[in-house]
C-alpha positions as CSV (number, residue, x, y, z in Angstrom):
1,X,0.0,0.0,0.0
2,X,1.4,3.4,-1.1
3,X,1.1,6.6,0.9
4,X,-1.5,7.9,-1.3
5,X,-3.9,5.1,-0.4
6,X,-3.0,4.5,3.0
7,X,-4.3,8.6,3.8
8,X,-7.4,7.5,2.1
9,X,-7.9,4.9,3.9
10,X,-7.4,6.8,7.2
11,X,-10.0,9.2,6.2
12,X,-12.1,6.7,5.1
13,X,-11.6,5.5,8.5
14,X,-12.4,8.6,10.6
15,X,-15.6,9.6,8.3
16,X,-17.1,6.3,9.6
17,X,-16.2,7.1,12.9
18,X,-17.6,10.1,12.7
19,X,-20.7,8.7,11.2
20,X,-21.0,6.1,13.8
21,X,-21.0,8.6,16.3
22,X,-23.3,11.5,14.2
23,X,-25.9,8.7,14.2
24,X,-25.6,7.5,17.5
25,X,-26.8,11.0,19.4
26,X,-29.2,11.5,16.5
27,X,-30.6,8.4,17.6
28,X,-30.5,7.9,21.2
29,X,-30.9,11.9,22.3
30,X,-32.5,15.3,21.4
31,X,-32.2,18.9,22.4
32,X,-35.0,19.1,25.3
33,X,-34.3,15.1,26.5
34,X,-33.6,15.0,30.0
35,X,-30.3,12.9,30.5
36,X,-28.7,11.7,33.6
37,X,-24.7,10.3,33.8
38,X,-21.3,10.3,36.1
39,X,-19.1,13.2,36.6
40,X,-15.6,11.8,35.2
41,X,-13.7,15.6,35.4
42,X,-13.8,18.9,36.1
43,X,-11.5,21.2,34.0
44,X,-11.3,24.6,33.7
45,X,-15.2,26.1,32.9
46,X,-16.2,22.9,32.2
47,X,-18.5,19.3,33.6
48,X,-17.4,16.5,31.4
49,X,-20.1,14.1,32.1
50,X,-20.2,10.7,30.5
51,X,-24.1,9.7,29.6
52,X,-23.5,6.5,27.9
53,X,-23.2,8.0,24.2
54,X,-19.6,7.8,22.4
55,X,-19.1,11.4,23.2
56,X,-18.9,13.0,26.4
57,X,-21.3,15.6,27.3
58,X,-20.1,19.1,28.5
59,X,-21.8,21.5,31.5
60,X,-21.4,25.3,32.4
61,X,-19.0,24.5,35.7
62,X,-21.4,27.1,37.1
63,X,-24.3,24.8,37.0
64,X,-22.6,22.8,39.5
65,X,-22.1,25.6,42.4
66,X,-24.4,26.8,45.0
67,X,-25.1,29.9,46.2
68,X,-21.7,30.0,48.5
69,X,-20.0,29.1,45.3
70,X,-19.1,25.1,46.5
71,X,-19.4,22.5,44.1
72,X,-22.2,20.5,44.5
73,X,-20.5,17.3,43.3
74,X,-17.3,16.0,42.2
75,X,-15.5,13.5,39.9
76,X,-17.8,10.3,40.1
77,X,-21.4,11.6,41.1
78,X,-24.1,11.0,39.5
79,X,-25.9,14.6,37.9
80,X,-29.0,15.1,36.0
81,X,-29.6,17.8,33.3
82,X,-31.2,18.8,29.9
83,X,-29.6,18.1,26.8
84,X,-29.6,22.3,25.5
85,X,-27.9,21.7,22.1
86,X,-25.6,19.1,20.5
87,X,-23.4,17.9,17.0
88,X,-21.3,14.9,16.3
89,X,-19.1,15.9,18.7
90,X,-20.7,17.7,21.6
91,X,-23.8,17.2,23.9
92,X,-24.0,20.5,25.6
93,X,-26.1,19.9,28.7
94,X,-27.5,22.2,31.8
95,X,-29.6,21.8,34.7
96,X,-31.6,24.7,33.6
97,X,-31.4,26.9,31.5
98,X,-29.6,30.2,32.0
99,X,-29.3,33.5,30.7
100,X,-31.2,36.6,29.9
101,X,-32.7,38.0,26.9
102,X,-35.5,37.2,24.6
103,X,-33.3,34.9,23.0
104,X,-32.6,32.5,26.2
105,X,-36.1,32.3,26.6
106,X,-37.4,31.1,22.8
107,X,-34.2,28.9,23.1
108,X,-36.0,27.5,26.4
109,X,-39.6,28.0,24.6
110,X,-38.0,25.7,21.6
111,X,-35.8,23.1,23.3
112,X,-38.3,22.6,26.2
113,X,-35.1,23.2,28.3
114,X,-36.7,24.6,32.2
115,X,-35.6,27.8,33.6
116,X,-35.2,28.6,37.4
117,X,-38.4,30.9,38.4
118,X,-38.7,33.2,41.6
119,X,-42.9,32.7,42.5
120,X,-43.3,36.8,43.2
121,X,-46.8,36.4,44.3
122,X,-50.5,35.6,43.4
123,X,-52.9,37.9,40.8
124,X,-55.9,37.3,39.2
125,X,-56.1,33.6,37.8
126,X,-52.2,32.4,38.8
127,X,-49.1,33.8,39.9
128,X,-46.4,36.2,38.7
129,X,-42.8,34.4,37.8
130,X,-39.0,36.1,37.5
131,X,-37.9,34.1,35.1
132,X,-34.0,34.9,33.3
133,X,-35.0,38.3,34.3
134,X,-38.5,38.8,33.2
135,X,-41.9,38.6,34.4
136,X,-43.9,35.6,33.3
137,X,-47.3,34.2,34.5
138,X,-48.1,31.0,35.5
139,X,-51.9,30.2,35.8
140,X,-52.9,28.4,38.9
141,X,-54.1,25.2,37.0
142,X,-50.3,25.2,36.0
143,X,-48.5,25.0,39.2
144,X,-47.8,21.9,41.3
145,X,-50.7,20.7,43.7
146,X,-50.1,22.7,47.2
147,X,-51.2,21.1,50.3
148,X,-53.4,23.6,52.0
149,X,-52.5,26.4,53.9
150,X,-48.7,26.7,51.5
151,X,-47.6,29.5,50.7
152,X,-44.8,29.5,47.3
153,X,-44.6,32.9,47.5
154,X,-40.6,33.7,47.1
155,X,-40.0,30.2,46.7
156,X,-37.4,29.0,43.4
157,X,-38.6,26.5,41.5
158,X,-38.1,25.1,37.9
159,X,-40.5,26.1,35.1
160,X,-41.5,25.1,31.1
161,X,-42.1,28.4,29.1
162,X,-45.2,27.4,27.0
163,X,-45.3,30.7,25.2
164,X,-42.9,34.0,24.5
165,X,-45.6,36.9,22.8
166,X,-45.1,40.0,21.9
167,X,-41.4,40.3,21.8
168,X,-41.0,39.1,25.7
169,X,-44.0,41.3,27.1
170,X,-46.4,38.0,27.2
171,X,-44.4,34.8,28.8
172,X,-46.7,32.0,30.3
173,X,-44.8,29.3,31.9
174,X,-46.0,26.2,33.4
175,X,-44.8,24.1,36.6
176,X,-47.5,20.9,35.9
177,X,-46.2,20.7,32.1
178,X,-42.8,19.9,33.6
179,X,-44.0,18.0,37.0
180,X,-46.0,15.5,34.3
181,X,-43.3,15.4,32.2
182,X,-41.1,14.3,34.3
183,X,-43.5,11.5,35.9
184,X,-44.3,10.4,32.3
185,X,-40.4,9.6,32.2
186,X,-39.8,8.6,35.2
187,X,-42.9,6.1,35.0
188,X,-41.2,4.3,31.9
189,X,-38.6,3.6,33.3
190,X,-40.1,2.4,37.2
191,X,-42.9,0.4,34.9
192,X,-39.9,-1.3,33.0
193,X,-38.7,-3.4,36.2
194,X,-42.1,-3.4,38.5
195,X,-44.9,-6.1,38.4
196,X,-47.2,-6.6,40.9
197,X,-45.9,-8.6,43.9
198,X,-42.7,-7.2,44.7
199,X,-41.4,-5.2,47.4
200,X,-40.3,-1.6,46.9
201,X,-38.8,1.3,48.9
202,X,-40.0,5.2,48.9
203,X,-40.8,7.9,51.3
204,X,-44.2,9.3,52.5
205,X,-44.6,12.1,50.2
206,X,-48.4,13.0,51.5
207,X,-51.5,11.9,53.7
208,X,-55.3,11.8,52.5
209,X,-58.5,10.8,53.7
210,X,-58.0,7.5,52.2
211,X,-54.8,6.4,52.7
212,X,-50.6,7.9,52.0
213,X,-48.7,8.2,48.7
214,X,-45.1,7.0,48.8
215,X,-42.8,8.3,46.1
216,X,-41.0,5.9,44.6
217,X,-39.6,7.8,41.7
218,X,-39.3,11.7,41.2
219,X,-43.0,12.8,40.3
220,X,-43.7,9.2,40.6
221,X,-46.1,7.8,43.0
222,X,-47.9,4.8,44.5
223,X,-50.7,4.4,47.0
224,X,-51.3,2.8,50.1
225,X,-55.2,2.9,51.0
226,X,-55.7,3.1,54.9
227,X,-56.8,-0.6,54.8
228,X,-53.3,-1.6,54.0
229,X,-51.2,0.9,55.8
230,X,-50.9,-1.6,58.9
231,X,-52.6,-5.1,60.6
232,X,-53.9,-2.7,63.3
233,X,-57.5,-0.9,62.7
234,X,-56.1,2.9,61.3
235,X,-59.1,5.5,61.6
236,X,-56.6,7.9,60.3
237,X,-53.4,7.6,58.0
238,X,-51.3,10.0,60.4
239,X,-51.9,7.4,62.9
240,X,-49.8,4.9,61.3
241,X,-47.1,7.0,59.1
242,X,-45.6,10.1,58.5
243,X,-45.0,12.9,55.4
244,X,-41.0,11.7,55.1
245,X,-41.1,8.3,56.8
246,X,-39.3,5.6,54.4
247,X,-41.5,2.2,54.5
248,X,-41.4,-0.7,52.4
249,X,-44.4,-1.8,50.4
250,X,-45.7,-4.7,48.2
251,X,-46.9,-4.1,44.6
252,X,-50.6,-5.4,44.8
253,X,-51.9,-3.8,41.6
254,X,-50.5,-1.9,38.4
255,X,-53.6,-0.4,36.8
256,X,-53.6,1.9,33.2
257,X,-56.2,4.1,32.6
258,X,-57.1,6.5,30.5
259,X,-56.3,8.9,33.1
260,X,-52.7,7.4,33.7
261,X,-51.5,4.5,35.5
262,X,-52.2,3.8,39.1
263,X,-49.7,1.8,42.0
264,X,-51.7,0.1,44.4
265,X,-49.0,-0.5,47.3
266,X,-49.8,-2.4,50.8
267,X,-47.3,-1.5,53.7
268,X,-48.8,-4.4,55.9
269,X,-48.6,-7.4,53.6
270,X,-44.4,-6.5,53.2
271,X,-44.4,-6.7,56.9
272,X,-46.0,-10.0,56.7
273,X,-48.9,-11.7,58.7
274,X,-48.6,-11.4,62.4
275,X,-50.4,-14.2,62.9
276,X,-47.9,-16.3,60.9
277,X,-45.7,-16.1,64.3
278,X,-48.3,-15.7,67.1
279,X,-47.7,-19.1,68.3
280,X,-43.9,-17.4,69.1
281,X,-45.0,-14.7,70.9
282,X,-48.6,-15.5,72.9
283,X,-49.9,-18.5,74.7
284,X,-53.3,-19.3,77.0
285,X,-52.8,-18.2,80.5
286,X,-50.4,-15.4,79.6
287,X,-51.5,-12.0,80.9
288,X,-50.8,-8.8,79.0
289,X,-51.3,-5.3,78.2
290,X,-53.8,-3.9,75.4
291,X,-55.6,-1.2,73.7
292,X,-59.4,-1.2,73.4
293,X,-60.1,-0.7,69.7
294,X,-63.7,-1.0,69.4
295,X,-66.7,-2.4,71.1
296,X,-69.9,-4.3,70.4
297,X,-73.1,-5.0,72.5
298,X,-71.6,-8.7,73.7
299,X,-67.9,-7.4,74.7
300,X,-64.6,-4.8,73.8
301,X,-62.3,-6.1,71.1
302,X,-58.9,-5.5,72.6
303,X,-55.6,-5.3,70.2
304,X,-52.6,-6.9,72.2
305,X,-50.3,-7.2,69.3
306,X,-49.7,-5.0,65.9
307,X,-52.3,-6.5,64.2
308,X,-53.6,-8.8,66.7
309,X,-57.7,-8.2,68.4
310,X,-59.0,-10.2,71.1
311,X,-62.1,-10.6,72.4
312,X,-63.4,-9.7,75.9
313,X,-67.0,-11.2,76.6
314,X,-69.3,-8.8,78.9
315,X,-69.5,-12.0,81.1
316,X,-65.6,-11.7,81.9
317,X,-65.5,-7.9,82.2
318,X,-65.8,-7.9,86.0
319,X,-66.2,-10.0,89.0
320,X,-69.4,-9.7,91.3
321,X,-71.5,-7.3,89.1
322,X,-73.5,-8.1,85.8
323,X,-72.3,-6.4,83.2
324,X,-75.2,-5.3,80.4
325,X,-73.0,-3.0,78.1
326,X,-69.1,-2.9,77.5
327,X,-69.3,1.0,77.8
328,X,-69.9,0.2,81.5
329,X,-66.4,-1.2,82.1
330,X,-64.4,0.2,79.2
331,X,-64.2,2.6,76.7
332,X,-62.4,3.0,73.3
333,X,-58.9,4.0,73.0
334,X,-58.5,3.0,77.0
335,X,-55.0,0.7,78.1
336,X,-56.2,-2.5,79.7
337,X,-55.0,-5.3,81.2
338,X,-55.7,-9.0,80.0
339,X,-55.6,-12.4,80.3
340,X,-55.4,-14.5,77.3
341,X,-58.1,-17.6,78.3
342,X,-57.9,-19.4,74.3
343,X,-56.2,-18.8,71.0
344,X,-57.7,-20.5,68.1
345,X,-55.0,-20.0,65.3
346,X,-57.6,-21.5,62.4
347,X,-60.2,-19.0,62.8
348,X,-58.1,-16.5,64.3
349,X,-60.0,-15.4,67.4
350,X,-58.3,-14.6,70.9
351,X,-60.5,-15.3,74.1
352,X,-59.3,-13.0,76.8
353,X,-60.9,-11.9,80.1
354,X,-59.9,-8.5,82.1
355,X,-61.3,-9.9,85.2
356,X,-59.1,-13.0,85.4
357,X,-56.4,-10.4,84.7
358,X,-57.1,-8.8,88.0
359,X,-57.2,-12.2,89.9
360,X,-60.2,-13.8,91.9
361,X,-61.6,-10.6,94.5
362,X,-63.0,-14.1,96.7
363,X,-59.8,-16.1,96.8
364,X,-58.6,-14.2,100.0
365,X,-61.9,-13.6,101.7
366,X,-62.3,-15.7,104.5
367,X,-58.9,-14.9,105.8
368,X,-59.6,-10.8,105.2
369,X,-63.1,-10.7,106.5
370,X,-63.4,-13.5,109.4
371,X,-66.6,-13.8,111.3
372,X,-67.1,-11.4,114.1
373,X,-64.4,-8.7,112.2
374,X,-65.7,-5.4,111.8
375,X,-65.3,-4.1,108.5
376,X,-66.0,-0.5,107.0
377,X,-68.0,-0.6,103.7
378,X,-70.2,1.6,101.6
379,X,-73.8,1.2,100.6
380,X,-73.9,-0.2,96.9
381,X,-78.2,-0.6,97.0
382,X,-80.5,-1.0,99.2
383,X,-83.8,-3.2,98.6
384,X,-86.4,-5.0,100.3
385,X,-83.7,-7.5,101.1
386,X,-81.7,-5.2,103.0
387,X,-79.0,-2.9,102.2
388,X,-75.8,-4.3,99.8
389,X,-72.5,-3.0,101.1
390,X,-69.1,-2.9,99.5
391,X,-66.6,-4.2,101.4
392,X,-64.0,-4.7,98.4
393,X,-63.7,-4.2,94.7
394,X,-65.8,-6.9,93.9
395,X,-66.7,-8.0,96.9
396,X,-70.0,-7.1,98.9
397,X,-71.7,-8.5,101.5
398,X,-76.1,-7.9,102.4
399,X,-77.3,-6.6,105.9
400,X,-80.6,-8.8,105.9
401,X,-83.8,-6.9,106.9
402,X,-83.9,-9.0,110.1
403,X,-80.7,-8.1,110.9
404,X,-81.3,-4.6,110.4
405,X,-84.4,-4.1,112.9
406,X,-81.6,-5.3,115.8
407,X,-79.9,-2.1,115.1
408,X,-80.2,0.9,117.7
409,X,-79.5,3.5,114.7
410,X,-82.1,1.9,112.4
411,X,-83.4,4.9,110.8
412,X,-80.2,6.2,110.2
413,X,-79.2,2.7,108.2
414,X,-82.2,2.7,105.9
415,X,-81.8,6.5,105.0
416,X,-78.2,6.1,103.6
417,X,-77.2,6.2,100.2
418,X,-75.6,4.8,97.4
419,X,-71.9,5.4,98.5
420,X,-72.3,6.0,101.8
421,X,-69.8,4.7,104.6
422,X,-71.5,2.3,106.7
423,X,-69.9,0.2,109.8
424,X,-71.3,-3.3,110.0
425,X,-69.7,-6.6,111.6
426,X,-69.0,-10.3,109.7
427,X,-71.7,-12.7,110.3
428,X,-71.0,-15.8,107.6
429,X,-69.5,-16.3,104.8
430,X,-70.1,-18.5,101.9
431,X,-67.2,-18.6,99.7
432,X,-68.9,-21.4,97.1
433,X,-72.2,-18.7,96.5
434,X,-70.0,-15.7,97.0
435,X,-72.5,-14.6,100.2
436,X,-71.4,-12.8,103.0
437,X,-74.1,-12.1,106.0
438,X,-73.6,-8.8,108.1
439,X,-74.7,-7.3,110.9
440,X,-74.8,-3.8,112.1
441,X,-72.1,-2.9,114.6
442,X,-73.1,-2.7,118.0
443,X,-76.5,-4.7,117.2
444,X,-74.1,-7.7,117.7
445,X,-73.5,-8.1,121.0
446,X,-77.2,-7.1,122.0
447,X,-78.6,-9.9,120.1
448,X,-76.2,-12.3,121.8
449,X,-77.3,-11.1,125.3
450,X,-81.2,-11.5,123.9
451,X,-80.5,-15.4,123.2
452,X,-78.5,-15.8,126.6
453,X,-81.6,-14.4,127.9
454,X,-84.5,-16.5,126.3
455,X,-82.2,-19.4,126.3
456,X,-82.2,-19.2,131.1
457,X,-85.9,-18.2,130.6
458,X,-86.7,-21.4,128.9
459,X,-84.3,-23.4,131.2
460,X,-86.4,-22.5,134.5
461,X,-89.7,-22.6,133.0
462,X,-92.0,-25.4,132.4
463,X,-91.9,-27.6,129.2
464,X,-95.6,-26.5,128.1
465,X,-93.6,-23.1,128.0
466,X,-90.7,-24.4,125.4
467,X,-93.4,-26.2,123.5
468,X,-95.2,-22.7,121.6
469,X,-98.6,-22.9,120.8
470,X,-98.5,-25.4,118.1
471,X,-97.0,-27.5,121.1
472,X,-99.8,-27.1,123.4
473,X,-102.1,-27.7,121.0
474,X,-100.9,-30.6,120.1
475,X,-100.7,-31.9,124.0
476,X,-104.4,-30.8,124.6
477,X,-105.3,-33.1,122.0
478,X,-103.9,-35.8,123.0
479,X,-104.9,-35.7,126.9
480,X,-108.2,-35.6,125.2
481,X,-107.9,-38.5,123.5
């Protein structure tokens, strides 16, 4: 090969490099795509950035410096930005578009390329926008949802011009057109790798009525409905997460529609079913804390775990009262304390009683309230029985009518009420039917002097006399006969 053909062939050679190159950016990227790549150097004026194209792209070293004039990144980062112009050789990039002038802005008009905007304030049907030195409108339809009570006013934010009229005197920009621009993007590209049943990461980005959104890409977001925010019963979403909090979530629907495509997430299913392990963690007998949740007219539903209700019945409420209504006991949102009676794992349903929790009131009551003991009560009721007196939590004891005409004070007795401190002294006790007979203090001892009485009288007297009338009766009869 002679020199004449050998430079031939060289240029040959670096036309179709050239080429190769020419139609690789044609292909793959376009003034107004957003790009992201790696730093690999800094030099001079200049961000080489490499975005996966033959040919490195270059950035304004000023689009990398913040307002104290520090660089933002450095040789290896990761950076975002919008491809502004490019050629065979060059992809000129920026994260926004800079500048002043009308031309800047039909350059950012034509390329789609956003501009940094100062919000000045509100007016009639938007707000008014600084942007690259001039005043532009954005109409409230166009700017990002605000949650209420925000105020954007001052804030700096990036914008799409839509339109540039009358030589720069009429600019209307638009945050939405970029904020759905971006999601469309970013949506691709999370919709390339998700399917339904796996497990993602993303913050809390807001609350509603009906559950919280997570962000799992920029502008991109899934929802948890309240239902599947946690195991436990959430009246609220702020009672189970927080704007910012990062949870993990399970995809358990991908739905397009003609108004976009909706994430169905579900926070509780990618912490798994608590009562997979309950078997680990709770057994019969065991006593524990819990929060009433809700009740119904037969008994409170309690939740001891994350996740995890039991039942108390009315009947196991309280000891030595009848319980008609839960709301008599307990109420909703109250700390309780337990006592797990039966788990039945197959149709997951927890027994549990809050009096066996507190331990048997009777157990102890022979030994606390002996016969002959005087004990200060208060009136619980009073009836035709006689008067019902508390002499424990759970505990009460009846001065009978009979006992109560003994008493010196007995007009005093039967006009006390319902709370009342009352005096009386042990008479039985029967711990099987949970009875305990009184008397009222100082009508003891008279009564016993009464039968010590009647008991001489009868001793000195004849036997007609210890017979009654029935008795006499019946002797009559028979001398008769």
């Amino acid at each position: 090969m002679n020199e004449e053909q050998q430079v031939v062939q060289e240029d040959t050679e670096d036309f179709a490099a050239l080429f190769e190159q020419h139609s690789a950016v044609n292909v793959r990227l376009a003034p107004g795509q957003k790009v992201s790549g790696t730093v690999i150097d800094i030099s001079g004026d200049n961000v080489f950035v490499d975005v996966g194209i033959k040919v490195d792209g270059i950035m304004d070293r000023k689009d990398i410096l913040n307002a104290e004039g520090e660089e933002i990144v450095k040789v290896g980062d990761s950076i975002e930005g919008w491809i502004v112009k490019m050629n065979s050789h060059e992809v000129y990039i920026s994260r926004s578009m800079s500048g002043s002038g009308l031309a800047a802005l039909e350059d950012a008009c034509a390329s789609a390329i956003p501009v940094d905007g100062r919000v000045q304030g509100t007016c009639k049907g938007g707000y008014t926008v600084d942007v690259l030195g001039k005043r532009a409108f954005c109409p409230g339809s166009q700017m990002e949802a605000l949650g209420e009570g925000d105020d954007i006013t001052g804030r700096t934010m990036q914008f799409l011009i839509m339109r540039v009229e009358n030589h720069g005197r009429n600019i209307i920009v638009s945050r939405r057109a970029l904020i759905d621009r971006e999601r469309s993007e970013n949506l691709e590209k999370v919709l390339a790798d998700l399917k339904v049943g796996d497990t993602v990461e993303g913050k809390i980005s807001r609350l509603v009525p009906f559950g919280a959104f997570v962000e799992l890409a920029p502008s991109v977001e899934g929802l948890i409905h309240i239902s599947e925010l946690a195991w436990s019963r959430v009246a609220t979403a702020d009672e189970a997460v927080s704007v910012g909090d990062l949870v993990r979530a399970k995809v358990i629907g991908i739905t397009k529609t003609e108004k976009g495509t909706r994430i169905s997430l579900s926070r509780k299913q990618a912490e798994g079913d608590p009562w997979n392990s309950l078997g680990d963690r709770l057994e019969a007998g065991q006593i524990v804390q819990g929060k009433v949740v809700r009740l119904a007219p037969f008994g409170a539903f309690v939740e001891i775990l994350p996740g995890i209700e039991g039942m108390v019945h009315v009947s196991e409420m309280a000891w030595g009262r009848r319980v008609n209504k839960p709301e008599e006991v307990v109420s909703p949102g109250e700390t309780v304390t337990v006592k797990i009676l039966e788990i039945n794992g197959e149709s997951r349903r927890i027994a549990l009683s809050i009096r066996d929790a507190q331990g048997d009131p009777w157990a102890d009551v022979p030994e606390r309230f002996a016969p002959g003991t005087v004990v200060q009560g208060s009136v619980d009721s009073q009836s035709s029985y006689g008067i019902f007196v508390n002499l424990a939590p759970a505990v009460t004891g009846l001065l009978p009518m009979q006992n109560l005409k003994n008493a010196k004070n007995q007009a005093e007795l039967k006009a006390l009420k319902k709370g009342d401190p009352i005096s009386v002294v042990v008479q039985r006790i029967d711990s099987e039917a949970r009875k305990i007979s009184l008397w009222p203090e100082g009508a003891s001892e008279a009564k016993n002097a009464e039968n010590s009485d009647w008991k001489k009288h009868a001793a000195a007297g004849t036997k007609t006399a210890s017979l009654g009338v029935l008795g006499q009766a019946l002797q009559k009869a028979l001398q008769k006969k």
